[in-house]
PAMAR-660796 format. One record per residue (C-alpha): z, x, y; chain; residue number from 1. Coordinates in nm, 4 decimals, decimal comma, padded with zeros to 6 digits. Layout:
BEGIN
[pt [Z X Y] "A" NUM];
...
// end
This chain:
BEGIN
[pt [09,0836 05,3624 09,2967] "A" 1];
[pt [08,9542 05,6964 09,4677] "A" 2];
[pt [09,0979 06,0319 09,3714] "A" 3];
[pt [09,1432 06,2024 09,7047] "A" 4];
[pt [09,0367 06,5807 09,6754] "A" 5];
[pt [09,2253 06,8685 09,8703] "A" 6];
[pt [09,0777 07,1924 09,8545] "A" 7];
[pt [09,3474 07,4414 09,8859] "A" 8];
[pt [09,1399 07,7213 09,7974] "A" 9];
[pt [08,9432 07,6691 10,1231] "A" 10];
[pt [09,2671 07,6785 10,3449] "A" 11];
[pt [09,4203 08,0119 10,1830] "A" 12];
[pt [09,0624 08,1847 10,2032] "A" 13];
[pt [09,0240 08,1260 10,5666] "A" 14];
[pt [09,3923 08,3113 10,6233] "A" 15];
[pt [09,3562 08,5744 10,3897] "A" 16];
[pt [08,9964 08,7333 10,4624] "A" 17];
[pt [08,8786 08,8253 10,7836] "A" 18];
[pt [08,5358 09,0449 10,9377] "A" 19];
[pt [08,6258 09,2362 11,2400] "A" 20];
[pt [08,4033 09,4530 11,4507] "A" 21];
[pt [08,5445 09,8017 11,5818] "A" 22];
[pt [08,3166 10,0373 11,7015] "A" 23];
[pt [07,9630 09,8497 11,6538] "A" 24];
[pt [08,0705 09,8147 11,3190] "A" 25];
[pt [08,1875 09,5338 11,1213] "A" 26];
[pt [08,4510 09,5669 10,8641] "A" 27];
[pt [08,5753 09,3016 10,6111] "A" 28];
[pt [08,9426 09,3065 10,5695] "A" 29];
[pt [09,1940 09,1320 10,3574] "A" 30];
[pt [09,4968 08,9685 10,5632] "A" 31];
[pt [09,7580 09,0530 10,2978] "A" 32];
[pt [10,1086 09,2001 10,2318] "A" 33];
[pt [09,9990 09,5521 10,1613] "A" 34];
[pt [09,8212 09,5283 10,5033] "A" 35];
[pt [10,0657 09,4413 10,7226] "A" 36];
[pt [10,3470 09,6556 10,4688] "A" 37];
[pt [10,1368 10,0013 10,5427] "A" 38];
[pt [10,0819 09,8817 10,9248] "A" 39];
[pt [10,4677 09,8190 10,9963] "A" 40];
[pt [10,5181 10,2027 10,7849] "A" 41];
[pt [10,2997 10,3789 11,0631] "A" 42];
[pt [10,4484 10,2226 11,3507] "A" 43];
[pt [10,8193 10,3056 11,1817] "A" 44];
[pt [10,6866 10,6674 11,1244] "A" 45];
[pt [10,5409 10,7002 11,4942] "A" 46];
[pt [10,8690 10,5344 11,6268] "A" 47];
[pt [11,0276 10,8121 11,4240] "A" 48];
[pt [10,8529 11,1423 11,5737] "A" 49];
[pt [10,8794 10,9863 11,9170] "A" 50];
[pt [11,2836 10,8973 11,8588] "A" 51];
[pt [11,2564 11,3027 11,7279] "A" 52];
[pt [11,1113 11,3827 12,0443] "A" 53];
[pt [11,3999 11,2447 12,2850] "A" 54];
[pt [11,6673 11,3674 12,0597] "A" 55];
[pt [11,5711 11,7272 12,1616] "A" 56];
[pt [11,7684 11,8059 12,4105] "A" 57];
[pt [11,7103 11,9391 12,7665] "A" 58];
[pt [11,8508 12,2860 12,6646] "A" 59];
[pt [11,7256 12,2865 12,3809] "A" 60];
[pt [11,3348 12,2020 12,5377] "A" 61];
[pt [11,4096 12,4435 12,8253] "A" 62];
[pt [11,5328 12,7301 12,5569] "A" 63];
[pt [11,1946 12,7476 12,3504] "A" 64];
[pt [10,9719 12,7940 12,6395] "A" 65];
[pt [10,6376 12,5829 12,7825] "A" 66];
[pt [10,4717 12,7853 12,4739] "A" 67];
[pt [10,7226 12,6288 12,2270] "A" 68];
[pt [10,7083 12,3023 12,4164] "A" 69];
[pt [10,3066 12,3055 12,4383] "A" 70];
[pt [10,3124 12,3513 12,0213] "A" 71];
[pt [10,5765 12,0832 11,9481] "A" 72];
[pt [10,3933 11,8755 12,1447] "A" 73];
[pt [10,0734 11,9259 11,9815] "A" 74];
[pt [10,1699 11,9664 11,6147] "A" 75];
[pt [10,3321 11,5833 11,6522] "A" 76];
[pt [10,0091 11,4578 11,8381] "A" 77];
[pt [09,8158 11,6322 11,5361] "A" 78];
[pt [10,0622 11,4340 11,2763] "A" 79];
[pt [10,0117 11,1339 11,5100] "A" 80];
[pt [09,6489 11,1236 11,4653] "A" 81];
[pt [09,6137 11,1992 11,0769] "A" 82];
[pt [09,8089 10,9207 11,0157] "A" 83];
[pt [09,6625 10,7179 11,1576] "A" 84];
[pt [09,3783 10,7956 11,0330] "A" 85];
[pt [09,4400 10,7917 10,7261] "A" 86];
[pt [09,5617 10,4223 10,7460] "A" 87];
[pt [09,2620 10,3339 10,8827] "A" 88];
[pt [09,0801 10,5048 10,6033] "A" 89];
[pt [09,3081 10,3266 10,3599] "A" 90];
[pt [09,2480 09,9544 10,5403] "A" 91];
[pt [08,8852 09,9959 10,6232] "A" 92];
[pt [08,6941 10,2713 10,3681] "A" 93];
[pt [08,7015 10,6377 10,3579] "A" 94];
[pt [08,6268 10,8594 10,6394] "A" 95];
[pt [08,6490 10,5317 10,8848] "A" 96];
[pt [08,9759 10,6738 11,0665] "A" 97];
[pt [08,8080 10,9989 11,1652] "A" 98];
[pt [08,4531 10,8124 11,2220] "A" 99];
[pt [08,6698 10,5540 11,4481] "A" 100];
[pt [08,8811 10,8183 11,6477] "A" 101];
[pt [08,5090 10,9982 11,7403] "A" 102];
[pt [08,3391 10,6809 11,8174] "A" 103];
[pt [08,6332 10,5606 12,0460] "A" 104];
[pt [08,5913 10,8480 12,2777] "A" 105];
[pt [08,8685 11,0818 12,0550] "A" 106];
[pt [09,1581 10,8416 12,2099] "A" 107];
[pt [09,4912 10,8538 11,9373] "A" 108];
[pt [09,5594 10,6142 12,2227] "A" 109];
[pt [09,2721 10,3800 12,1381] "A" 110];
[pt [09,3565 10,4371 11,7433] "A" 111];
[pt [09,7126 10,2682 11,8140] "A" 112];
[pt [09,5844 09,9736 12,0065] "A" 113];
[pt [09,3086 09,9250 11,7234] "A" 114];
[pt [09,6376 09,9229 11,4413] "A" 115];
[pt [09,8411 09,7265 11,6680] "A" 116];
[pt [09,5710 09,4519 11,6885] "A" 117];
[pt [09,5320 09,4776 11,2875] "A" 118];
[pt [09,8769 09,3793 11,2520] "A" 119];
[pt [09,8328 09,1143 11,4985] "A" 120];
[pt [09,5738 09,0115 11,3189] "A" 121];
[pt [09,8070 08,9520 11,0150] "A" 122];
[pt [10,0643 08,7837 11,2145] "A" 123];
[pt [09,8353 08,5236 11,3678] "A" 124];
[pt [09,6890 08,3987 11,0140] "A" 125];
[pt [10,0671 08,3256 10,9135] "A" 126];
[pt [10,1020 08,1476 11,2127] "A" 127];
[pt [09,8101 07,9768 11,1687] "A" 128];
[pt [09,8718 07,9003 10,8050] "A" 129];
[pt [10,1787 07,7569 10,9185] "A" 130];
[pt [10,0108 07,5523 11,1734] "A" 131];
[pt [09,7778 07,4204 10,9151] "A" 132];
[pt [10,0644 07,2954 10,6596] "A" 133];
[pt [10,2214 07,1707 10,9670] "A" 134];
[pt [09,9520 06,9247 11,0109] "A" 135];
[pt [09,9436 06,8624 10,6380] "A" 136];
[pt [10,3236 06,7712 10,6267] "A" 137];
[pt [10,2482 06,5591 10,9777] "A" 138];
[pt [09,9462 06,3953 10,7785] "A" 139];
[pt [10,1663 06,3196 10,4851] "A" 140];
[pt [10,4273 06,1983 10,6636] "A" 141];
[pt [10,2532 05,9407 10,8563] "A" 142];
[pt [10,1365 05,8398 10,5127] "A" 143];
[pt [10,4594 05,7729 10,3440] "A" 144];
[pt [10,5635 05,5917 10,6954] "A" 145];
[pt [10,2532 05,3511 10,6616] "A" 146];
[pt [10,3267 05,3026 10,3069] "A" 147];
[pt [10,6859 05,1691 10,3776] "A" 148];
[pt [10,6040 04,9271 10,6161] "A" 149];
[pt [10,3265 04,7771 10,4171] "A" 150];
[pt [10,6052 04,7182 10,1764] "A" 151];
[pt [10,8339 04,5408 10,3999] "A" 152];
// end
């Protein structure tokens, strides 16, 4: 009797490693839970200085002045942008946040598509990982069927 062989190892490799390209450059990431953990933290912190943002109110915003305005403004783009930055630097090597941000034309806007498609990134392998078992479960299934009617 043959010993059918299943190589798991393959399966979880193809949804935990990944190269991507950003910038003429290719990168090879890990499709973990530390990824998508410090991707989710950014977007809570940027949700946070934007919720900070709306809370000031209209008195309050006219009170300090288009100076006062101008600097709030530009000290939370400034956080905006080191941050993510810096998660980029943590995900894909030192210095890659700062050497992305130039490369991409100096866009913060460009820097949160490129983490938004990161986490994507994450959520499509667990949805194809579940697609995969899926089929293994469909596979076995049909198995165990054929099995019971031989016996019959």
């Amino acid at each position: 009797m043959a010993v059918k062989q299943i190589n798991l190892d393959a399966l979880i490799d193809n949804t935990t490693k990944a190269e991507v390209r950003i910038a003429g450059k290719v990168y090879p990431i890990t499709i973990d839970d530390e990824m998508f953990k410090r991707l989710t933290e950014l977007q809570a912190e940027l949700a946070t200085y934007f919720a900070e943002l709306g809370d000031i109110s209209e008195e309050k915003f006219a009170e300090i002045g288009a100076d006062g305005r101008k600097e709030i403004i530009s000290n939370m783009f400034n956080e905006i942008n080191k941050k993510m930055m810096s998660t980029l630097d943590e995900l894909l090597g030192q210095n890659e946040g700062h050497r992305l941000y130039e490369r991409l034309g100096r866009k913060t806007v460009a820097l949160s598509y490129l983490i938004g498609e990161l986490r994507k990134i994450y959520t499509d392998s667990i949805k194809e990982k579940q697609k995969e078992e899926k089929k293994q479960n469909d596979r076995m299934s049909l198995y165990t069927k054929n099995k019971r009617k031989k016996r019959k």
